[in-house]
Every structure is written in structure tokens, then in C-alpha cells.
mmCIF file of the C-alpha atoms, coordinates in Angstrom:
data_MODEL
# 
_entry.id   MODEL 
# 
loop_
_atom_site.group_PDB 
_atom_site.id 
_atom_site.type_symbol 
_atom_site.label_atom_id 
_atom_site.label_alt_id 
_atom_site.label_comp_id 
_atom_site.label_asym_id 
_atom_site.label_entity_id 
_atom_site.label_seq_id 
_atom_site.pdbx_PDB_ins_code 
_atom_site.Cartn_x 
_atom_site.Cartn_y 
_atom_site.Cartn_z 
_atom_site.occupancy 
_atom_site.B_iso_or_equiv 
_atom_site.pdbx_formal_charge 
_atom_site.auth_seq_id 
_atom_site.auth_comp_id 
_atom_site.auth_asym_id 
_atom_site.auth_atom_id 
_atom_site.pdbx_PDB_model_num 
ATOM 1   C CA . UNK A 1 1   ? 58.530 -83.414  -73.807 1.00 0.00 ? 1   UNK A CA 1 
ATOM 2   C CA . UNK A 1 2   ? 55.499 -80.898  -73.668 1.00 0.00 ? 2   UNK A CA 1 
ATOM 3   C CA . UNK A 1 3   ? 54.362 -78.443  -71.140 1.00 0.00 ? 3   UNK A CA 1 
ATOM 4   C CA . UNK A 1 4   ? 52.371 -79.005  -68.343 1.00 0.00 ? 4   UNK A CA 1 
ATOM 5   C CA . UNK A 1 5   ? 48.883 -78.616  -68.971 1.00 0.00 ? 5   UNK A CA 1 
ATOM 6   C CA . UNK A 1 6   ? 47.394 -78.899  -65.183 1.00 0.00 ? 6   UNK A CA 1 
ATOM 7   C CA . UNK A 1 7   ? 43.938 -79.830  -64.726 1.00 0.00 ? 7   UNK A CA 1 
ATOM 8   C CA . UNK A 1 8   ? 41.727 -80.991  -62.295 1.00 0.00 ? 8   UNK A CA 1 
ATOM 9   C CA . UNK A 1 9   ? 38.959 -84.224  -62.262 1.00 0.00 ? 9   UNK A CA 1 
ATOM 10  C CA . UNK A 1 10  ? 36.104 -83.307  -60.547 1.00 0.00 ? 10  UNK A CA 1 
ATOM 11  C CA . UNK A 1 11  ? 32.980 -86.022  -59.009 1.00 0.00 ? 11  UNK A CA 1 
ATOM 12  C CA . UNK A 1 12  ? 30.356 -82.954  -59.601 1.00 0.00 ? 12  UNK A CA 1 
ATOM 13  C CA . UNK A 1 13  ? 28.156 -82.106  -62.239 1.00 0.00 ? 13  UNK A CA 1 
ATOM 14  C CA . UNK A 1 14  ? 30.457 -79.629  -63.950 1.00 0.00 ? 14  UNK A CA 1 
ATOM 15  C CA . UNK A 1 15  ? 29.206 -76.127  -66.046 1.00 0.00 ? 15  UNK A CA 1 
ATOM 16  C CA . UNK A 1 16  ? 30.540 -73.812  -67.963 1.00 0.00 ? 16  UNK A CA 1 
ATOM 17  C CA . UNK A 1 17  ? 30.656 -69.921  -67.203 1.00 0.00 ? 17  UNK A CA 1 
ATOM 18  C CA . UNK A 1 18  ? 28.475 -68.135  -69.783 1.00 0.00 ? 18  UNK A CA 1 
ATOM 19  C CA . UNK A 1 19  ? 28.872 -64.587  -70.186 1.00 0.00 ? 19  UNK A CA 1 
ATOM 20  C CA . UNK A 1 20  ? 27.414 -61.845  -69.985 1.00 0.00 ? 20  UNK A CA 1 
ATOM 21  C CA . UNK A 1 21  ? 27.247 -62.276  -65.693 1.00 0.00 ? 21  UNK A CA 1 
ATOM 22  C CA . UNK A 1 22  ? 29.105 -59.635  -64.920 1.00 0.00 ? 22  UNK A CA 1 
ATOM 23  C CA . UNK A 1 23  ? 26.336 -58.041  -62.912 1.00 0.00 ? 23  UNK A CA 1 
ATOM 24  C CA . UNK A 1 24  ? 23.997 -59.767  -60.823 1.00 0.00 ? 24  UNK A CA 1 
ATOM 25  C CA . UNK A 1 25  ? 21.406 -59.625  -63.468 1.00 0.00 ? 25  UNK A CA 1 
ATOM 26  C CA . UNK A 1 26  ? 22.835 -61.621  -65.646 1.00 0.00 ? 26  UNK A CA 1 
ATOM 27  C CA . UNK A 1 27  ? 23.894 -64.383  -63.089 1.00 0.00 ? 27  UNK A CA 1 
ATOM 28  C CA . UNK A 1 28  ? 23.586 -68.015  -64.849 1.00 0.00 ? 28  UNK A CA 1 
ATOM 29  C CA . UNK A 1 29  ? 21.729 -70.115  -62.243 1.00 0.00 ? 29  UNK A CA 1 
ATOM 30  C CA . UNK A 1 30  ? 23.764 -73.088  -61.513 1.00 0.00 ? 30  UNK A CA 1 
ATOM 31  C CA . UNK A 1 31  ? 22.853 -76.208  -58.917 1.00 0.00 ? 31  UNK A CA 1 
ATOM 32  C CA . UNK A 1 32  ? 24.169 -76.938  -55.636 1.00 0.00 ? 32  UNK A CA 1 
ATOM 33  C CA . UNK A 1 33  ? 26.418 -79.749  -55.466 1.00 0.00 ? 33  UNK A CA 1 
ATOM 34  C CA . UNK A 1 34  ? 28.120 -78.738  -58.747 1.00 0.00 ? 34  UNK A CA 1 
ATOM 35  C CA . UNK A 1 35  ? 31.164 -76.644  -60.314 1.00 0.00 ? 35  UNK A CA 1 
ATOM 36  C CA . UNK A 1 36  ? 31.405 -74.081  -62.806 1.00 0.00 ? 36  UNK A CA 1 
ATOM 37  C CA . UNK A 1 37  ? 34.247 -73.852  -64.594 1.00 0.00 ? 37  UNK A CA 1 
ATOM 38  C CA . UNK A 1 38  ? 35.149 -70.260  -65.130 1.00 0.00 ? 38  UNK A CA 1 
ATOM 39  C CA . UNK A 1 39  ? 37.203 -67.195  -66.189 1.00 0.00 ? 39  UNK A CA 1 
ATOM 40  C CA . UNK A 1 40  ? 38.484 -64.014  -65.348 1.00 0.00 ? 40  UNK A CA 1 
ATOM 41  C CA . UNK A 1 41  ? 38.811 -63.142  -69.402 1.00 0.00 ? 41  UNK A CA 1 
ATOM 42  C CA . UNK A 1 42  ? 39.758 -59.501  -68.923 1.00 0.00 ? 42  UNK A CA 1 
ATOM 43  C CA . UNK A 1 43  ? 41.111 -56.738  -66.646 1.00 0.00 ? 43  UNK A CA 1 
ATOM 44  C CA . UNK A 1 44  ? 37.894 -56.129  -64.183 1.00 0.00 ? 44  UNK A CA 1 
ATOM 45  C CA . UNK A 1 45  ? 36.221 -58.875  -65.142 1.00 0.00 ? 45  UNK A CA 1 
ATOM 46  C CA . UNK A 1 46  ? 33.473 -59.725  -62.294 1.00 0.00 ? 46  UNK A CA 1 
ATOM 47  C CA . UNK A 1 47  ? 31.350 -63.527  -62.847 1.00 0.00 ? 47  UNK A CA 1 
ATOM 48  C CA . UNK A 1 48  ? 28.346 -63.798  -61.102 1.00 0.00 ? 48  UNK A CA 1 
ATOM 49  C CA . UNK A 1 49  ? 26.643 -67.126  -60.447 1.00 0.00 ? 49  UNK A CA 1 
ATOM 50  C CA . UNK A 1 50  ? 22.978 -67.654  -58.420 1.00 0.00 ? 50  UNK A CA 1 
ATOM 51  C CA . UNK A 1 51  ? 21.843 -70.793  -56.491 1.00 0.00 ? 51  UNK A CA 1 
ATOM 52  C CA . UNK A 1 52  ? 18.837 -71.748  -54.501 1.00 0.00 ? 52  UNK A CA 1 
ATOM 53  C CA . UNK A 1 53  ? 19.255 -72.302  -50.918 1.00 0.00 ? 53  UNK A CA 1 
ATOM 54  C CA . UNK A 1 54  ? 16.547 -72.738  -47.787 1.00 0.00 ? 54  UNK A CA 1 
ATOM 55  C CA . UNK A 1 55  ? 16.884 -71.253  -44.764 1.00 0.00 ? 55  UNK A CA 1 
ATOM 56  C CA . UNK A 1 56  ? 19.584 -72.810  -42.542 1.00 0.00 ? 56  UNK A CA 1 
ATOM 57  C CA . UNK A 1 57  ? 21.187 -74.439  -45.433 1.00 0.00 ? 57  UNK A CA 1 
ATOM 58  C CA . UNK A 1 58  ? 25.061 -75.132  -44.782 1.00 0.00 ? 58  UNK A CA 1 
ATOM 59  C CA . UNK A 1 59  ? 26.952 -74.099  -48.062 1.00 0.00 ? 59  UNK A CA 1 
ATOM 60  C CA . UNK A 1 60  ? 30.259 -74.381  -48.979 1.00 0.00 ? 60  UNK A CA 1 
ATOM 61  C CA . UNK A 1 61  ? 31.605 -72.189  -51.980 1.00 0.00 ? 61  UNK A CA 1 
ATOM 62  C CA . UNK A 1 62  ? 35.321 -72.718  -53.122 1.00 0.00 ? 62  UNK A CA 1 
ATOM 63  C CA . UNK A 1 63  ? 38.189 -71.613  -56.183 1.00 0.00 ? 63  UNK A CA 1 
ATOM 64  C CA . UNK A 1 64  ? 40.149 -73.969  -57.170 1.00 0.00 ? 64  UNK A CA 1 
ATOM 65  C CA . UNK A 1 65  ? 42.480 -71.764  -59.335 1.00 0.00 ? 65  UNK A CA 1 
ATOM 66  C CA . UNK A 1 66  ? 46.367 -70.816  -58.524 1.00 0.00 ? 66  UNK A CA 1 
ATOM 67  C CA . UNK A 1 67  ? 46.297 -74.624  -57.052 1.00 0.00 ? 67  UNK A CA 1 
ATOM 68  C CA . UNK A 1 68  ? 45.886 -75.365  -60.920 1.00 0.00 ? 68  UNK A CA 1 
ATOM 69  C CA . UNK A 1 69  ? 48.673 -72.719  -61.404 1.00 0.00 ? 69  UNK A CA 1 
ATOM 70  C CA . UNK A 1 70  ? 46.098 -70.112  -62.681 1.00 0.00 ? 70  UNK A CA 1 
ATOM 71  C CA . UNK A 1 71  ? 47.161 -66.572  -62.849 1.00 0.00 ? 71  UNK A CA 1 
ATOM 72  C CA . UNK A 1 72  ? 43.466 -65.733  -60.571 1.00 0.00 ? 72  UNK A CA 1 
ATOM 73  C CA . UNK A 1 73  ? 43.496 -64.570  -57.002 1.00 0.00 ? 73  UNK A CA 1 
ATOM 74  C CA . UNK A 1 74  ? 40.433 -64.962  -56.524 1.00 0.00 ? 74  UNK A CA 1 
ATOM 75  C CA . UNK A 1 75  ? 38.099 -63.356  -54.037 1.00 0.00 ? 75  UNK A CA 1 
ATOM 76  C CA . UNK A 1 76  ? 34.698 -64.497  -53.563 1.00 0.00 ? 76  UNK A CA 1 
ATOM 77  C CA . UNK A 1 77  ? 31.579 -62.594  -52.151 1.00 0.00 ? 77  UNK A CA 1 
ATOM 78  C CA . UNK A 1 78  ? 28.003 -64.124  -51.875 1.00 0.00 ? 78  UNK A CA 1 
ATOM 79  C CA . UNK A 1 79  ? 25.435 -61.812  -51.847 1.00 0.00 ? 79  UNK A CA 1 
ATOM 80  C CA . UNK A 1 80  ? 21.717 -62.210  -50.449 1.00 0.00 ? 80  UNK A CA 1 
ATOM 81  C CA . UNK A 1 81  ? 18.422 -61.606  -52.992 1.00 0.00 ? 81  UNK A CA 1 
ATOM 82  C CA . UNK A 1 82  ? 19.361 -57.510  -51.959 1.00 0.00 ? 82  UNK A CA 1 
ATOM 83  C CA . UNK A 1 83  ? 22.757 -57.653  -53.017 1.00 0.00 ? 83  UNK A CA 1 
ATOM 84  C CA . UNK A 1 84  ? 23.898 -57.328  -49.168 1.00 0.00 ? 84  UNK A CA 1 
ATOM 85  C CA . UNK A 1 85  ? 27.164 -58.989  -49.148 1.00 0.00 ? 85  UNK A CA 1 
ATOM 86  C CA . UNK A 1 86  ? 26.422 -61.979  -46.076 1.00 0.00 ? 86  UNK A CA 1 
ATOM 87  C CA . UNK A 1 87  ? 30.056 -63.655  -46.559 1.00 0.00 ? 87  UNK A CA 1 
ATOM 88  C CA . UNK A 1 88  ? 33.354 -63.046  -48.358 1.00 0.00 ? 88  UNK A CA 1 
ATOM 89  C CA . UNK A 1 89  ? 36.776 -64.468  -48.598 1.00 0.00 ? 89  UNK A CA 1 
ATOM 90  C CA . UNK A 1 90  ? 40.065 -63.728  -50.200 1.00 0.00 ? 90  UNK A CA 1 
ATOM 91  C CA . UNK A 1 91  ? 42.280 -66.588  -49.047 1.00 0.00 ? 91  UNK A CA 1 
ATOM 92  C CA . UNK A 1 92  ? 41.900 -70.181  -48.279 1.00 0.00 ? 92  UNK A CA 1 
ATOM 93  C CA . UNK A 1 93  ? 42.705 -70.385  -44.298 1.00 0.00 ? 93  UNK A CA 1 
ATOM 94  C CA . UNK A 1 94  ? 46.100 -71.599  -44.096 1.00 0.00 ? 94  UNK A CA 1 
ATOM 95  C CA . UNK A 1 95  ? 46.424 -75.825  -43.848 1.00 0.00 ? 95  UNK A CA 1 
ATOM 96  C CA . UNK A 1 96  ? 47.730 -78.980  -45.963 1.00 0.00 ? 96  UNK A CA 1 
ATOM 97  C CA . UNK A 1 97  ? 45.988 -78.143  -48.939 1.00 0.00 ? 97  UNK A CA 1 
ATOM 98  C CA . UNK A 1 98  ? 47.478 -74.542  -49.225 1.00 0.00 ? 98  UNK A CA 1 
ATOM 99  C CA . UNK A 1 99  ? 50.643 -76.021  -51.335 1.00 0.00 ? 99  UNK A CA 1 
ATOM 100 C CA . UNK A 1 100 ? 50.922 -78.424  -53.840 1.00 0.00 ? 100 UNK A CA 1 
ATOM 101 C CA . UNK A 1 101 ? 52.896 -81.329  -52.666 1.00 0.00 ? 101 UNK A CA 1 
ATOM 102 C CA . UNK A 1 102 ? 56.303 -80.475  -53.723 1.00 0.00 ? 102 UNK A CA 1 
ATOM 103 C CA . UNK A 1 103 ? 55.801 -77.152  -51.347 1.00 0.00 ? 103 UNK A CA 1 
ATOM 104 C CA . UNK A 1 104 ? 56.705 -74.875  -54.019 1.00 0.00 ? 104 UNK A CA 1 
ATOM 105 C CA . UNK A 1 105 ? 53.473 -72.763  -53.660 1.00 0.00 ? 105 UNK A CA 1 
ATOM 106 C CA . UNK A 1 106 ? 54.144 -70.601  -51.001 1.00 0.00 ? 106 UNK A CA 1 
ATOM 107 C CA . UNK A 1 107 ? 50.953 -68.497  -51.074 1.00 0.00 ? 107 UNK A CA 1 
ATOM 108 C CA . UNK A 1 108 ? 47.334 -69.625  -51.447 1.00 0.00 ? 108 UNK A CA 1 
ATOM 109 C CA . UNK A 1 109 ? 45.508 -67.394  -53.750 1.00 0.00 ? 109 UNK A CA 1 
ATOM 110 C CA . UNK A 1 110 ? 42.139 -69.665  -53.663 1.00 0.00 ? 110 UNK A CA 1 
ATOM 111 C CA . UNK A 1 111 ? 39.253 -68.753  -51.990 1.00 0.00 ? 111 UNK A CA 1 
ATOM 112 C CA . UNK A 1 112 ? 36.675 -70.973  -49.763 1.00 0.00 ? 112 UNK A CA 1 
ATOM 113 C CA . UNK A 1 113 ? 33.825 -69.814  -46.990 1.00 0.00 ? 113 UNK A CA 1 
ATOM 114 C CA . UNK A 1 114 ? 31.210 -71.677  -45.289 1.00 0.00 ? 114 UNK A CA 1 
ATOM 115 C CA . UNK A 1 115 ? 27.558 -69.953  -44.535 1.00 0.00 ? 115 UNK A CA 1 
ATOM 116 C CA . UNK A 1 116 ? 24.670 -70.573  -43.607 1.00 0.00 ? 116 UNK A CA 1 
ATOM 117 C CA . UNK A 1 117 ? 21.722 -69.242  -45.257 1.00 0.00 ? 117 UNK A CA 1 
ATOM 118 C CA . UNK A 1 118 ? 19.629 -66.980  -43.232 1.00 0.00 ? 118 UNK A CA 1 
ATOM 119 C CA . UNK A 1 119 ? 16.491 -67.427  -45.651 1.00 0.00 ? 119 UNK A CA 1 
ATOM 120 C CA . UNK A 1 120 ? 15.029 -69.414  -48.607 1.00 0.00 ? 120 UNK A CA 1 
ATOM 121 C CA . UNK A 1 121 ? 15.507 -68.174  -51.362 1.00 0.00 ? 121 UNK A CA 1 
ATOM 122 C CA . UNK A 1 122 ? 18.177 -66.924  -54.055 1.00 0.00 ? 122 UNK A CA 1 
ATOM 123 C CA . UNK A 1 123 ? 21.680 -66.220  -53.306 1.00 0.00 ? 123 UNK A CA 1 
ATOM 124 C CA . UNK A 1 124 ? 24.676 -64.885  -55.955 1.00 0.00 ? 124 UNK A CA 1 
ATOM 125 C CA . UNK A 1 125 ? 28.157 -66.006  -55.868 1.00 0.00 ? 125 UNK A CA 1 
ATOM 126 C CA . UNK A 1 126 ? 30.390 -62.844  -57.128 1.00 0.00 ? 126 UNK A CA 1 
ATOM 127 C CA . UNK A 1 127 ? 34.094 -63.784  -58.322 1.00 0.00 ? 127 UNK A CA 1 
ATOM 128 C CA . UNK A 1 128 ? 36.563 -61.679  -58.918 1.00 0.00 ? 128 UNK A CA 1 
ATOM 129 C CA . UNK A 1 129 ? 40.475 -61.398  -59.485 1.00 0.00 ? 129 UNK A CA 1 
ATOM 130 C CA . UNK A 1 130 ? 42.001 -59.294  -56.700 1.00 0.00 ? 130 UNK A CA 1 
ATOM 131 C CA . UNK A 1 131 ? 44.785 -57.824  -58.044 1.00 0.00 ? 131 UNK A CA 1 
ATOM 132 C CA . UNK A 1 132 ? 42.549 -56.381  -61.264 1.00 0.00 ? 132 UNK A CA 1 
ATOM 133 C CA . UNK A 1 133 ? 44.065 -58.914  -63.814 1.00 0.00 ? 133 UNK A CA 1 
ATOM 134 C CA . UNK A 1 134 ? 42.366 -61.235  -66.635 1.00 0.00 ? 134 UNK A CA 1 
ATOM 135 C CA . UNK A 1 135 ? 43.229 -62.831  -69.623 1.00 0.00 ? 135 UNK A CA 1 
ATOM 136 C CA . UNK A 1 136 ? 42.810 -66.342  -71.275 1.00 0.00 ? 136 UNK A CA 1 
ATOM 137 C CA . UNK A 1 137 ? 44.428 -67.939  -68.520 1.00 0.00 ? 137 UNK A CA 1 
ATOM 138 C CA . UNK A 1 138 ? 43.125 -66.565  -65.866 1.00 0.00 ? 138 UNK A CA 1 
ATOM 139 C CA . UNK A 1 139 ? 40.667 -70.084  -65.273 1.00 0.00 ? 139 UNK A CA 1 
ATOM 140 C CA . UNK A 1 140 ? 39.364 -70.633  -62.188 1.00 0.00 ? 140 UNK A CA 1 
ATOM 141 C CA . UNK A 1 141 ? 36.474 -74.101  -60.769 1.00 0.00 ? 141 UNK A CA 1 
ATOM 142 C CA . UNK A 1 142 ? 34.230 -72.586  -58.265 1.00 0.00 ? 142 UNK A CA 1 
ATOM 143 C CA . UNK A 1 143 ? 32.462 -75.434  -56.350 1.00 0.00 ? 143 UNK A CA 1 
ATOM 144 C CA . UNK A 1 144 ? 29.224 -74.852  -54.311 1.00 0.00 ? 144 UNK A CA 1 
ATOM 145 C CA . UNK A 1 145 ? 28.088 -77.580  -52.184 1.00 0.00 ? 145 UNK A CA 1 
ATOM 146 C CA . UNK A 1 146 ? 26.627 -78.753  -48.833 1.00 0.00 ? 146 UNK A CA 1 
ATOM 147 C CA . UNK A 1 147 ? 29.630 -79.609  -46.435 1.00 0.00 ? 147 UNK A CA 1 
ATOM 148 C CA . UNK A 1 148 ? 30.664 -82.841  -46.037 1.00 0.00 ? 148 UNK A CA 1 
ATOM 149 C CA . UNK A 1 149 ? 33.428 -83.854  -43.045 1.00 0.00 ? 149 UNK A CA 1 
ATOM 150 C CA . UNK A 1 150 ? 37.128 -84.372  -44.513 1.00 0.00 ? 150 UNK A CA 1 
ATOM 151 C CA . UNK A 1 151 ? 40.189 -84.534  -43.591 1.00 0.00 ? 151 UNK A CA 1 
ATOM 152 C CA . UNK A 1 152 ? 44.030 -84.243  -44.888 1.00 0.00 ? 152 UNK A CA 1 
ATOM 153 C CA . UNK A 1 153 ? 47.028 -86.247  -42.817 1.00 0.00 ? 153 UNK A CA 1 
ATOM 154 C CA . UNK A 1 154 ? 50.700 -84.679  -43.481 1.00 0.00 ? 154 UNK A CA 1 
ATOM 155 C CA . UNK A 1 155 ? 53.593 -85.751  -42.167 1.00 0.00 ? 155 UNK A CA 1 
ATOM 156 C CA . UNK A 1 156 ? 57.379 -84.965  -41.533 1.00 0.00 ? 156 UNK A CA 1 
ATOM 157 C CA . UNK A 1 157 ? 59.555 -87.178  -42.648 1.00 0.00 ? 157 UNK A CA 1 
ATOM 158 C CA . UNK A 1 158 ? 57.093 -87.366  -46.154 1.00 0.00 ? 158 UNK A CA 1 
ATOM 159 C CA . UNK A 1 159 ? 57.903 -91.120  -46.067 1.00 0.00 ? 159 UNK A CA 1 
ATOM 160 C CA . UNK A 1 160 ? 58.147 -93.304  -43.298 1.00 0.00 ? 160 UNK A CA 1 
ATOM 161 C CA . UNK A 1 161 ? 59.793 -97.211  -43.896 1.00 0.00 ? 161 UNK A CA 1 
ATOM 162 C CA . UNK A 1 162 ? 58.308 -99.373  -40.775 1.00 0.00 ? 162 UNK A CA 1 
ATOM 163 C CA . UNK A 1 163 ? 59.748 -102.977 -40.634 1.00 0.00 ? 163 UNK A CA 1 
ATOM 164 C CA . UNK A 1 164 ? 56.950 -105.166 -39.620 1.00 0.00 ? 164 UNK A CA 1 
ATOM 165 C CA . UNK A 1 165 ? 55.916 -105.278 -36.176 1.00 0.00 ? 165 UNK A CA 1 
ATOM 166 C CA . UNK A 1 166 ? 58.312 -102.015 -36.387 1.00 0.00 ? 166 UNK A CA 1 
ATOM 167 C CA . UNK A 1 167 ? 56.923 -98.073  -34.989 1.00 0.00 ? 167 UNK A CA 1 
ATOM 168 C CA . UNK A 1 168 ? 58.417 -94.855  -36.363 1.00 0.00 ? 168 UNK A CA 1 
ATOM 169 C CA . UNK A 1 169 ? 58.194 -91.279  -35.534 1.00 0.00 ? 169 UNK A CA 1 
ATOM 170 C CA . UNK A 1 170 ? 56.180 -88.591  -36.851 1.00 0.00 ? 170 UNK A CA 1 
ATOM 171 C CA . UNK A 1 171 ? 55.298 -84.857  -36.885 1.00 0.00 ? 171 UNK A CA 1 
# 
């Protein structure tokens, strides 16, 4: 018996970070509807990614990091052509997908916002670790996409037996 080694199969076009991004400047330009696979590789480490986007453009940018049991607490920021800060998050709102299924992640650490942008034109994704950590496992997949509707069902008792023709109770 090994470790765990947790990982996560993505359906998007997938990147890698490439440094040096740590200022706007040197943003990589990646494509909507895809996921960069990054990392927070020192203490103060800030990645910067740019996108295009027209103007009333519904985008979704997400972490997917301590849900992978990464180190990261991430906080995202996306920034407008000016570097005015139009949205930010630290933490995922709280819902089903805030643990992993045995409930032993009390905390979310991930980050997700929706905006909508106000312009065409270039926007920058900025993400950072919040409590000023880094290191080689400090991995984080940021996705940026176009919403899509979606759903998670949870329920107490986590398994139900129904004879056939039978009805249970749920929360």
C-alpha cells in the first residue's frame, strides 16, 4: 500500500502555468472553456492568467485545490485591461460540493465567482495563496468557462434501500 496521490480528470482543454506571471505583464493568455493547472511554488507567489471576453460575456472562474487536498487557499481576483479589480473571491459559497464525500473537510479553501464582463476586451485572472504560503505542493486547477446550469442532490440517510413499488424518506 502507497499513498494517496489525489488527482482530478478534467473534460477541458487543460494548460500548464508558465512562469514568470507573477505580474500582470507577464500573464500567459489562456482560452475560455479551459483549465490551467497551476502552482503557488513559493511564499508570495502571485499567478496571473489573461483571457478574452466580449461585453456581457457570463464567466465562470474556479480553484479546484484543497478539494484535491492541496495545501492552497486560494483567493482569486480578476482584474479589467486597468488592473481595476471587477470581482474577487476567497471561499467557495457554502453547498454539497464544499466537502469531500466522507465529510472530513470541514472548510472550503477553493475559490469560484461568476461575472459578467462589462466590455470586450482583455481581462486577468490573479491567484494567490491567502495565508502567504507556497511550496511544491501547493497545486491548484483554475477553470474559466461560460456557465452552464448544474446541479448536486445530497441526501440524509446517504443510502436509501426502497423495495419495489416501496417509498422512503429523505432530507
Amino acid at each position: 500500500v502507497s499513498n494517496y496521490v489525489h488527482y482530478e480528470v478534467g473534460t477541458l482543454p487543460e494548460s500548464m502555468e508558465v512562469e514568470d506571471n507573477n505580474q500582470m505583464k507577464g500573464a500567459g493568455l489562456v482560452n475560455l472553456e479551459s483549465t490551467v493547472n497551476g502552482r503557488i511554488d513559493a511564499v508570495g507567489d502571485v499567478d496571473f492568467f489573461k483571457f478574452k471576453a466580449v461585453k456581457d460575456q457570463k464567466i465562470k472562474v474556479s480553484t479546484n485545490a484543497r478539494r484535491l487536498y492541496s495545501p492552497v487557499d486560494t483567493l482569486i481576483r480578476v482584474f479589467d485591461n486597468k488592473g481595476n479589480v471587477i470581482a474577487w473571491n476567497d471561499d467557495m459559497e457554502g453547498c454539497g460540493n464544499m466537502t469531500d464525500r466522507t465529510g472530513l473537510i470541514t472548510h472550503n479553501s477553493d475559490s469560484e465567482l461568476e461575472f459578467t464582463a462589462p466590455a470586450n476586451g482583455i481581462y486577468y485572472v490573479q491567484v494567490v495563496d491567502t495565508q502567504n504560503k507556497g511550496g511544491p505542493t501547493y497545486a491548484y486547477r483554475l477553470d474559466i468557462v461560460e456557465p452552464k446550469p448544474d446541479f448536486d442532490v445530497y441526501v440524509t440517510p446517504s443510502a436509501i434501500t426502497i423495495p419495489s413499488g416501496g417509498a422512503a424518506k429523505a432530507t
